[in-house]
C-alpha atoms as a printed R data frame, in Angstrom:
    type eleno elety resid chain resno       x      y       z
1   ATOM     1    CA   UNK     A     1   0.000  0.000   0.000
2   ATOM     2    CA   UNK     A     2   1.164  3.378  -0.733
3   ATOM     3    CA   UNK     A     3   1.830  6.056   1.529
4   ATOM     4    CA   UNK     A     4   0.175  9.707   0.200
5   ATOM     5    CA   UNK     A     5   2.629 12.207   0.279
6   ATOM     6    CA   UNK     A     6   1.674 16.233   1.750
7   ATOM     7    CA   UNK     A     7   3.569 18.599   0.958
8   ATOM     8    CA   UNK     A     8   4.132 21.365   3.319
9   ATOM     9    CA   UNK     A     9   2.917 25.017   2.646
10  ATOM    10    CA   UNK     A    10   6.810 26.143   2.037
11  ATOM    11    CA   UNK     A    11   7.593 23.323  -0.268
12  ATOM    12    CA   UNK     A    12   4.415 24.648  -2.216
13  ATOM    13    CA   UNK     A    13   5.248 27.876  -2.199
14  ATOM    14    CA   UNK     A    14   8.695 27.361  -2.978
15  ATOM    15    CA   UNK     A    15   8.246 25.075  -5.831
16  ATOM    16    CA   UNK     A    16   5.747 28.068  -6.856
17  ATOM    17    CA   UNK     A    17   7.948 30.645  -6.382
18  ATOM    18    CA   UNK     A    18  10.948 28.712  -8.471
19  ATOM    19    CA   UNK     A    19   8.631 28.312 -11.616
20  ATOM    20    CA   UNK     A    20   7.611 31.966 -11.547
21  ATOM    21    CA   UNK     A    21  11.519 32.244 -11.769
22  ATOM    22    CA   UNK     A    22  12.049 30.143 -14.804
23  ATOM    23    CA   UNK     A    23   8.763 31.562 -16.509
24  ATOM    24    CA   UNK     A    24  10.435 34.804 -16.054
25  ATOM    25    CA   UNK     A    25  13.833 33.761 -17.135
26  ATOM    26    CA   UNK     A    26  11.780 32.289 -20.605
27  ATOM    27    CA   UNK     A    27  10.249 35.583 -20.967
28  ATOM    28    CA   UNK     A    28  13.176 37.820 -20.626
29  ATOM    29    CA   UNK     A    29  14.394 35.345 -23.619
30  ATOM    30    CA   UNK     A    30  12.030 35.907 -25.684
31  ATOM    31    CA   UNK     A    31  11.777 39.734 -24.979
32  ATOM    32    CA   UNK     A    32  15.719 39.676 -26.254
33  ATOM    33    CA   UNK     A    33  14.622 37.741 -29.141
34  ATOM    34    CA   UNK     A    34  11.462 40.159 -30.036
35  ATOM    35    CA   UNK     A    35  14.332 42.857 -29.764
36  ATOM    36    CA   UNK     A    36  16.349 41.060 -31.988
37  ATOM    37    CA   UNK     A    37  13.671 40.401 -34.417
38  ATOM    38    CA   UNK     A    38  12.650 43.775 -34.425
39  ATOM    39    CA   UNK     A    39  16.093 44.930 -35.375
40  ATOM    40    CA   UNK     A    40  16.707 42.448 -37.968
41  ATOM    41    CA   UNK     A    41  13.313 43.256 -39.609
42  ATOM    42    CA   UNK     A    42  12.483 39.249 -39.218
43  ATOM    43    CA   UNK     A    43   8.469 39.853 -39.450
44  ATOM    44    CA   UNK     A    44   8.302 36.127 -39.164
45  ATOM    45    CA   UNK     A    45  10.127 35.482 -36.380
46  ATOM    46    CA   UNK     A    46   9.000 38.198 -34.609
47  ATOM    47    CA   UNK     A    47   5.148 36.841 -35.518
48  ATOM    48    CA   UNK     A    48   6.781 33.349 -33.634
49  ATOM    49    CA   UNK     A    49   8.337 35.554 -30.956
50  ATOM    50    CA   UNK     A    50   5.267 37.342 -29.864
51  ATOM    51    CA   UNK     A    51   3.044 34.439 -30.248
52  ATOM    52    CA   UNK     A    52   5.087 32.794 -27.462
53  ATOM    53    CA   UNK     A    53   5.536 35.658 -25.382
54  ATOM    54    CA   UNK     A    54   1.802 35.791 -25.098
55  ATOM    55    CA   UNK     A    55   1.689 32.409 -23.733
56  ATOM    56    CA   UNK     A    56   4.976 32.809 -21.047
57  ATOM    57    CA   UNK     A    57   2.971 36.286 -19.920
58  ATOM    58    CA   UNK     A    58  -0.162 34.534 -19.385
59  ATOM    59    CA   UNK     A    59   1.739 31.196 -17.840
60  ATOM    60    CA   UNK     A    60   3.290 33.690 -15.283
61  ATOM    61    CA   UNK     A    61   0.140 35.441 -14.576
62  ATOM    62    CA   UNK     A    62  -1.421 32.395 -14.120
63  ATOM    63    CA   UNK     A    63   1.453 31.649 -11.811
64  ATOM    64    CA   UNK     A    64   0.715 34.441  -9.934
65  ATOM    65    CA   UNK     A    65  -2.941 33.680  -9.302
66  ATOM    66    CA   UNK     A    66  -1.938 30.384  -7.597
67  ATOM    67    CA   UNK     A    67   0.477 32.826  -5.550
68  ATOM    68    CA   UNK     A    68  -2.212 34.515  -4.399
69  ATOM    69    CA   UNK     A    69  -4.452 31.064  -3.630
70  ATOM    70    CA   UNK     A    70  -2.088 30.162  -1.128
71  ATOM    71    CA   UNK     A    71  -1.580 33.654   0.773
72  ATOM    72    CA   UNK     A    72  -4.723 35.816  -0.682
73  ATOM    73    CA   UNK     A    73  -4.418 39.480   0.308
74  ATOM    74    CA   UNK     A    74  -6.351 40.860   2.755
75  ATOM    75    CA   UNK     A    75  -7.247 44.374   4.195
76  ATOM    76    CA   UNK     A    76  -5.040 46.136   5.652
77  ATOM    77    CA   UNK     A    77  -1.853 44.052   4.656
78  ATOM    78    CA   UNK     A    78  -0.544 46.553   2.227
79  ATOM    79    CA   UNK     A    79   0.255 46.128  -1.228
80  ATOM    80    CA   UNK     A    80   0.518 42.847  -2.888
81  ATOM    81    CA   UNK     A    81   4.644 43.122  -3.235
82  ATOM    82    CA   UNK     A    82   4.722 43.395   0.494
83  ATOM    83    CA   UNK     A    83   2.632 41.120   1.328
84  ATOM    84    CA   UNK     A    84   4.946 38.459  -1.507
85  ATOM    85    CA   UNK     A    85   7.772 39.698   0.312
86  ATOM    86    CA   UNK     A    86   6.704 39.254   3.962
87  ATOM    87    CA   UNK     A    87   5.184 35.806   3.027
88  ATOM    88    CA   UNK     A    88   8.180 34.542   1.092
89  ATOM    89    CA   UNK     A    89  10.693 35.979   3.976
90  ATOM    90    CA   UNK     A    90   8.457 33.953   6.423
91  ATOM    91    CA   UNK     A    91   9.517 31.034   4.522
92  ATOM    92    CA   UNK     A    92  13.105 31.758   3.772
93  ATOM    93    CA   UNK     A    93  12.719 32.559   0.459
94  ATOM    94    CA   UNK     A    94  13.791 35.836   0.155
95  ATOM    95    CA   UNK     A    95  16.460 35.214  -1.862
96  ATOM    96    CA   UNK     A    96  14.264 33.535  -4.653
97  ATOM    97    CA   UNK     A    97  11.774 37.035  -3.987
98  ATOM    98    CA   UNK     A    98  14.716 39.321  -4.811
99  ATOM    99    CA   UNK     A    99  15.461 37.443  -7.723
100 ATOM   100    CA   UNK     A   100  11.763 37.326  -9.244
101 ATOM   101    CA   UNK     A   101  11.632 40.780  -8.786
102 ATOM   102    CA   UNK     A   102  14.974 41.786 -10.126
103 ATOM   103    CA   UNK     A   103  13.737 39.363 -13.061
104 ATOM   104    CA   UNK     A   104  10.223 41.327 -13.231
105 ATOM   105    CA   UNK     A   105  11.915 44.933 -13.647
106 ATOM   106    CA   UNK     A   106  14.141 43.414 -16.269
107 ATOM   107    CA   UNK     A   107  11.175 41.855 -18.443
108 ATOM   108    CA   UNK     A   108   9.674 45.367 -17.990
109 ATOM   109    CA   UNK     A   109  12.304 47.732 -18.974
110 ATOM   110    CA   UNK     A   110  13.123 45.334 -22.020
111 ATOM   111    CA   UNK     A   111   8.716 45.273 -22.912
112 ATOM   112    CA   UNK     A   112   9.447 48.993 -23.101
113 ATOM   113    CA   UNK     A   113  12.445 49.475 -25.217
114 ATOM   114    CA   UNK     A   114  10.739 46.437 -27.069
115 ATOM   115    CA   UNK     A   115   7.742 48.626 -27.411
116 ATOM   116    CA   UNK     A   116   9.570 52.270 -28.324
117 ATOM   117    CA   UNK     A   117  11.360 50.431 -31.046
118 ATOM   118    CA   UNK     A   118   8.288 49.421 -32.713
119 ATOM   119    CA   UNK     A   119   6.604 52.551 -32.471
120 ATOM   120    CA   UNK     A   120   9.488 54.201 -33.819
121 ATOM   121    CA   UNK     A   121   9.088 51.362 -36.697
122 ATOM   122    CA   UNK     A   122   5.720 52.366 -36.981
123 ATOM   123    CA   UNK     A   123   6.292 55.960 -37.297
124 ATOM   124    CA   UNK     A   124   8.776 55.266 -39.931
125 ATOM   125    CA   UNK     A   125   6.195 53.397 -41.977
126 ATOM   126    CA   UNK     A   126   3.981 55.907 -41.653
127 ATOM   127    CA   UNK     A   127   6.192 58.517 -42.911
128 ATOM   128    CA   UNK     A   128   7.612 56.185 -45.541
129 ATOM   129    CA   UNK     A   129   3.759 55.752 -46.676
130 ATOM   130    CA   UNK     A   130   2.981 59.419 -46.493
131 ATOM   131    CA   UNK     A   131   6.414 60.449 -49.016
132 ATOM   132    CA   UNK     A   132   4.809 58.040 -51.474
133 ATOM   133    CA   UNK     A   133   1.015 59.696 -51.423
134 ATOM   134    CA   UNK     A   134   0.479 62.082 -53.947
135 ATOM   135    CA   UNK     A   135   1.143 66.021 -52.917
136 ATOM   136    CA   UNK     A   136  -1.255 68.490 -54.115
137 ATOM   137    CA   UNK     A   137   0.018 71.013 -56.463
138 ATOM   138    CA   UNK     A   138   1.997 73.507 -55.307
139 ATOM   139    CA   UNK     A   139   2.906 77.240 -56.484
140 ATOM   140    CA   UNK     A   140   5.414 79.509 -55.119
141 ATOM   141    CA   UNK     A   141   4.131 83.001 -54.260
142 ATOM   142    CA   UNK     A   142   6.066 86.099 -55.700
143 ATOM   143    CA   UNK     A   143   8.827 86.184 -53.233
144 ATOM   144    CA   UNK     A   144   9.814 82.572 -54.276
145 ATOM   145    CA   UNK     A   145   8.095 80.790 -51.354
146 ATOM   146    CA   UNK     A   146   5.297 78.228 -51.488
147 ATOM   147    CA   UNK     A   147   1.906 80.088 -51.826
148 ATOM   148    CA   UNK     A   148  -0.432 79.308 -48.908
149 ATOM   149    CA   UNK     A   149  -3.995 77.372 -50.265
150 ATOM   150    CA   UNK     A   150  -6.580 79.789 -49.440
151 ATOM   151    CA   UNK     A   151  -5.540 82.280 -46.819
152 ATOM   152    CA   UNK     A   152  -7.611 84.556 -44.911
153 ATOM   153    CA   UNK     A   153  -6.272 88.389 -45.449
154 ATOM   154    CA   UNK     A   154  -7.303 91.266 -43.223
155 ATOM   155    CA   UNK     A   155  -8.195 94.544 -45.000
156 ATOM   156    CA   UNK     A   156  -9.184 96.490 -42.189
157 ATOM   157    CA   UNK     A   157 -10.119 96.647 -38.290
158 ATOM   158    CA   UNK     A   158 -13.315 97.664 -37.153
Protein backbone atom coordinates (compact mmCIF):
# COMPACT_ATOMS: atom_id res chain seq x y z
CA UNK A 1 0.00 0.00 0.00
CA UNK A 2 1.16 3.38 -0.73
CA UNK A 3 1.83 6.06 1.53
CA UNK A 4 0.18 9.71 0.20
CA UNK A 5 2.63 12.21 0.28
CA UNK A 6 1.67 16.23 1.75
CA UNK A 7 3.57 18.60 0.96
CA UNK A 8 4.13 21.37 3.32
CA UNK A 9 2.92 25.02 2.65
CA UNK A 10 6.81 26.14 2.04
CA UNK A 11 7.59 23.32 -0.27
CA UNK A 12 4.41 24.65 -2.22
CA UNK A 13 5.25 27.88 -2.20
CA UNK A 14 8.70 27.36 -2.98
CA UNK A 15 8.25 25.08 -5.83
CA UNK A 16 5.75 28.07 -6.86
CA UNK A 17 7.95 30.64 -6.38
CA UNK A 18 10.95 28.71 -8.47
CA UNK A 19 8.63 28.31 -11.62
CA UNK A 20 7.61 31.97 -11.55
CA UNK A 21 11.52 32.24 -11.77
CA UNK A 22 12.05 30.14 -14.80
CA UNK A 23 8.76 31.56 -16.51
CA UNK A 24 10.43 34.80 -16.05
CA UNK A 25 13.83 33.76 -17.14
CA UNK A 26 11.78 32.29 -20.61
CA UNK A 27 10.25 35.58 -20.97
CA UNK A 28 13.18 37.82 -20.63
CA UNK A 29 14.39 35.34 -23.62
CA UNK A 30 12.03 35.91 -25.68
CA UNK A 31 11.78 39.73 -24.98
CA UNK A 32 15.72 39.68 -26.25
CA UNK A 33 14.62 37.74 -29.14
CA UNK A 34 11.46 40.16 -30.04
CA UNK A 35 14.33 42.86 -29.76
CA UNK A 36 16.35 41.06 -31.99
CA UNK A 37 13.67 40.40 -34.42
CA UNK A 38 12.65 43.78 -34.43
CA UNK A 39 16.09 44.93 -35.38
CA UNK A 40 16.71 42.45 -37.97
CA UNK A 41 13.31 43.26 -39.61
CA UNK A 42 12.48 39.25 -39.22
CA UNK A 43 8.47 39.85 -39.45
CA UNK A 44 8.30 36.13 -39.16
CA UNK A 45 10.13 35.48 -36.38
CA UNK A 46 9.00 38.20 -34.61
CA UNK A 47 5.15 36.84 -35.52
CA UNK A 48 6.78 33.35 -33.63
CA UNK A 49 8.34 35.55 -30.96
CA UNK A 50 5.27 37.34 -29.86
CA UNK A 51 3.04 34.44 -30.25
CA UNK A 52 5.09 32.79 -27.46
CA UNK A 53 5.54 35.66 -25.38
CA UNK A 54 1.80 35.79 -25.10
CA UNK A 55 1.69 32.41 -23.73
CA UNK A 56 4.98 32.81 -21.05
CA UNK A 57 2.97 36.29 -19.92
CA UNK A 58 -0.16 34.53 -19.39
CA UNK A 59 1.74 31.20 -17.84
CA UNK A 60 3.29 33.69 -15.28
CA UNK A 61 0.14 35.44 -14.58
CA UNK A 62 -1.42 32.39 -14.12
CA UNK A 63 1.45 31.65 -11.81
CA UNK A 64 0.71 34.44 -9.93
CA UNK A 65 -2.94 33.68 -9.30
CA UNK A 66 -1.94 30.38 -7.60
CA UNK A 67 0.48 32.83 -5.55
CA UNK A 68 -2.21 34.52 -4.40
CA UNK A 69 -4.45 31.06 -3.63
CA UNK A 70 -2.09 30.16 -1.13
CA UNK A 71 -1.58 33.65 0.77
CA UNK A 72 -4.72 35.82 -0.68
CA UNK A 73 -4.42 39.48 0.31
CA UNK A 74 -6.35 40.86 2.75
CA UNK A 75 -7.25 44.37 4.19
CA UNK A 76 -5.04 46.14 5.65
CA UNK A 77 -1.85 44.05 4.66
CA UNK A 78 -0.54 46.55 2.23
CA UNK A 79 0.26 46.13 -1.23
CA UNK A 80 0.52 42.85 -2.89
CA UNK A 81 4.64 43.12 -3.23
CA UNK A 82 4.72 43.39 0.49
CA UNK A 83 2.63 41.12 1.33
CA UNK A 84 4.95 38.46 -1.51
CA UNK A 85 7.77 39.70 0.31
CA UNK A 86 6.70 39.25 3.96
CA UNK A 87 5.18 35.81 3.03
CA UNK A 88 8.18 34.54 1.09
CA UNK A 89 10.69 35.98 3.98
CA UNK A 90 8.46 33.95 6.42
CA UNK A 91 9.52 31.03 4.52
CA UNK A 92 13.11 31.76 3.77
CA UNK A 93 12.72 32.56 0.46
CA UNK A 94 13.79 35.84 0.16
CA UNK A 95 16.46 35.21 -1.86
CA UNK A 96 14.26 33.54 -4.65
CA UNK A 97 11.77 37.04 -3.99
CA UNK A 98 14.72 39.32 -4.81
CA UNK A 99 15.46 37.44 -7.72
CA UNK A 100 11.76 37.33 -9.24
CA UNK A 101 11.63 40.78 -8.79
CA UNK A 102 14.97 41.79 -10.13
CA UNK A 103 13.74 39.36 -13.06
CA UNK A 104 10.22 41.33 -13.23
CA UNK A 105 11.92 44.93 -13.65
CA UNK A 106 14.14 43.41 -16.27
CA UNK A 107 11.18 41.85 -18.44
CA UNK A 108 9.67 45.37 -17.99
CA UNK A 109 12.30 47.73 -18.97
CA UNK A 110 13.12 45.33 -22.02
CA UNK A 111 8.72 45.27 -22.91
CA UNK A 112 9.45 48.99 -23.10
CA UNK A 113 12.44 49.48 -25.22
CA UNK A 114 10.74 46.44 -27.07
CA UNK A 115 7.74 48.63 -27.41
CA UNK A 116 9.57 52.27 -28.32
CA UNK A 117 11.36 50.43 -31.05
CA UNK A 118 8.29 49.42 -32.71
CA UNK A 119 6.60 52.55 -32.47
CA UNK A 120 9.49 54.20 -33.82
CA UNK A 121 9.09 51.36 -36.70
CA UNK A 122 5.72 52.37 -36.98
CA UNK A 123 6.29 55.96 -37.30
CA UNK A 124 8.78 55.27 -39.93
CA UNK A 125 6.19 53.40 -41.98
CA UNK A 126 3.98 55.91 -41.65
CA UNK A 127 6.19 58.52 -42.91
CA UNK A 128 7.61 56.19 -45.54
CA UNK A 129 3.76 55.75 -46.68
CA UNK A 130 2.98 59.42 -46.49
CA UNK A 131 6.41 60.45 -49.02
CA UNK A 132 4.81 58.04 -51.47
CA UNK A 133 1.02 59.70 -51.42
CA UNK A 134 0.48 62.08 -53.95
CA UNK A 135 1.14 66.02 -52.92
CA UNK A 136 -1.25 68.49 -54.12
CA UNK A 137 0.02 71.01 -56.46
CA UNK A 138 2.00 73.51 -55.31
CA UNK A 139 2.91 77.24 -56.48
CA UNK A 140 5.41 79.51 -55.12
CA UNK A 141 4.13 83.00 -54.26
CA UNK A 142 6.07 86.10 -55.70
CA UNK A 143 8.83 86.18 -53.23
CA UNK A 144 9.81 82.57 -54.28
CA UNK A 145 8.10 80.79 -51.35
CA UNK A 146 5.30 78.23 -51.49
CA UNK A 147 1.91 80.09 -51.83
CA UNK A 148 -0.43 79.31 -48.91
CA UNK A 149 -4.00 77.37 -50.27
CA UNK A 150 -6.58 79.79 -49.44
CA UNK A 151 -5.54 82.28 -46.82
CA UNK A 152 -7.61 84.56 -44.91
CA UNK A 153 -6.27 88.39 -45.45
CA UNK A 154 -7.30 91.27 -43.22
CA UNK A 155 -8.19 94.54 -45.00
CA UNK A 156 -9.18 96.49 -42.19
CA UNK A 157 -10.12 96.65 -38.29
CA UNK A 158 -13.31 97.66 -37.15
Amino acid sequence: MTQATHTSPTETLAELVTAQIACALHLRGLLMEEHQALNDNNLDHLTEVCAAKLKAARQLETLGSRFEQIRPLRAGDGSAAAVAESTLAAAGLSAHWAQLSALARECRDQNRSNGALLDTRASQARNSLAALQPMPASSYGRHGHPGTAYTARVHGHA
